[in-house]
Every structure is written in structure tokens, then in C-alpha cells.
Phi, psi and omega in degrees: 000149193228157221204168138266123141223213175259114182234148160248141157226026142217146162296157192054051203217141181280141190303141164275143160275107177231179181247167199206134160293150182297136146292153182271115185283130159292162186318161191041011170229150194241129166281137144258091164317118165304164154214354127202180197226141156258171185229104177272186151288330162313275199323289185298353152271014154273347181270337192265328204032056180250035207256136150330303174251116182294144159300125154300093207284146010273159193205113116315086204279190201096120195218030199196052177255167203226137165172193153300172160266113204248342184198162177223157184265194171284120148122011190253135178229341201281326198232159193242141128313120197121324185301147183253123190233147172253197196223067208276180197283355162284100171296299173178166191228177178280318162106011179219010157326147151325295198293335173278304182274010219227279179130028168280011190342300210275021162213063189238107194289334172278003199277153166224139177265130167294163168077335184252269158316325167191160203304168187233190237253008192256071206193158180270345171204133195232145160302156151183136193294143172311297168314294183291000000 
């Protein structure tokens, strides 16, 4: 099955409309059908790469997108298909850090941000880890 999204693929440069295969969430992660993206000042510093540590192009941004639940991978219990979910700037972290056992995640020297780290919500379907 194939998708649209939105890609940078230079900084500073206007996002492209390409097609994409949907991806298949892997264990602990859930495909979301999108149903809309806010538009943060992250996201255009990741389109700008004018950030110190820069994204790795091509990117799909986005990082505050909304939809359903379109699959689930092996071992996710918390949410169904159908559940209506948002999509935050916390991909995941090591879970096992001072700061990660703490509830500090999002200063998790390992963490990946959707949309930044991995793709983001500016798609008709983006990953997003369960736990978070």
C-alpha cells in the first residue's frame, strides 16, 4: 500500500510530495493513520537544519500529528485499532538511564524524536512507539 507524504530532502529547501510504502510497525509500535499535523518552530528547524545536531535527510517531519490507530505491532496491549492517538515529539528513549528511571525521558542521551530522528506525521501514516 502506498501514502503521500511531505519530505525534505535539502535543508532550506521546500518539502516535496512523494509517495511512500506504508510502513509496518514493528514490535511496540503502532501505525497511525494521520488525520492532521500542527505545525511546530521544531519542525522548521529541522527543515532549515539550522539546529547544531542536524537530522539526517530525507525526513519527514512532524511532530504533533493526530489520527487512529491503523495496526498494531507484536507485544502492544495498551491501544487497538481504531483508538484515536496523538503523536508526540518522543519517539523513545533507553528506558534505562538516571533520567529515563527518574521520568525525565525527553533528556535521554539516546532518545529519538519523531519527525526529527525519525519520520514524522507530515504523512498519511507515521510509526509511533507504544509506550510513549
Amino acid at each position: 500500500m502506498q501514502m503521500k507524504a511531505a519530505v525534505a530532502r535539502a535543508f532550506g529547501k521546500p518539502l516535496t510530495i512523494e509517495e511512500f510504502t506504508v510502513p509496518e510497525p514493528g514490535p511496540g509500535e503502532v501505525l497511525v493513520k494521520v488525520v492532521a499535523s500542527g505545525v511546530c518552530h521544531t519542525d522548521l528547524h529541522a527543515i532549515d537544519g539550522d539546529w547544531p545536531v542536524k537530522p539526517t535527510l530525507p525526513l519527514i517531519p512532524g511532530h504533533e500529528g493526530v489520527g487512529n490507530v491503523a495496526a498494531v505491532g507484536a507485544g502492544v496491549t495498551d491501544v487497538k485499532e481504531g483508538d484515536a492517538v496523538g503523536v508526540p515529539w518522543l519517539y523513545d528513549a533507553c528506558r534505562a538511564c538516571e533520567y529515563c528511571e527518574t521520568g525525565w525521558e525527553t533528556l535521554c542521551e539516546r532518545q529519538r524524536n519523531t519527525g526529527y530522528s525519525v519520520n514524522g506525521a507530515y504523512a498519511e501514516y507515521v510509526l509511533a512507539s507504544a509506550p510513549f
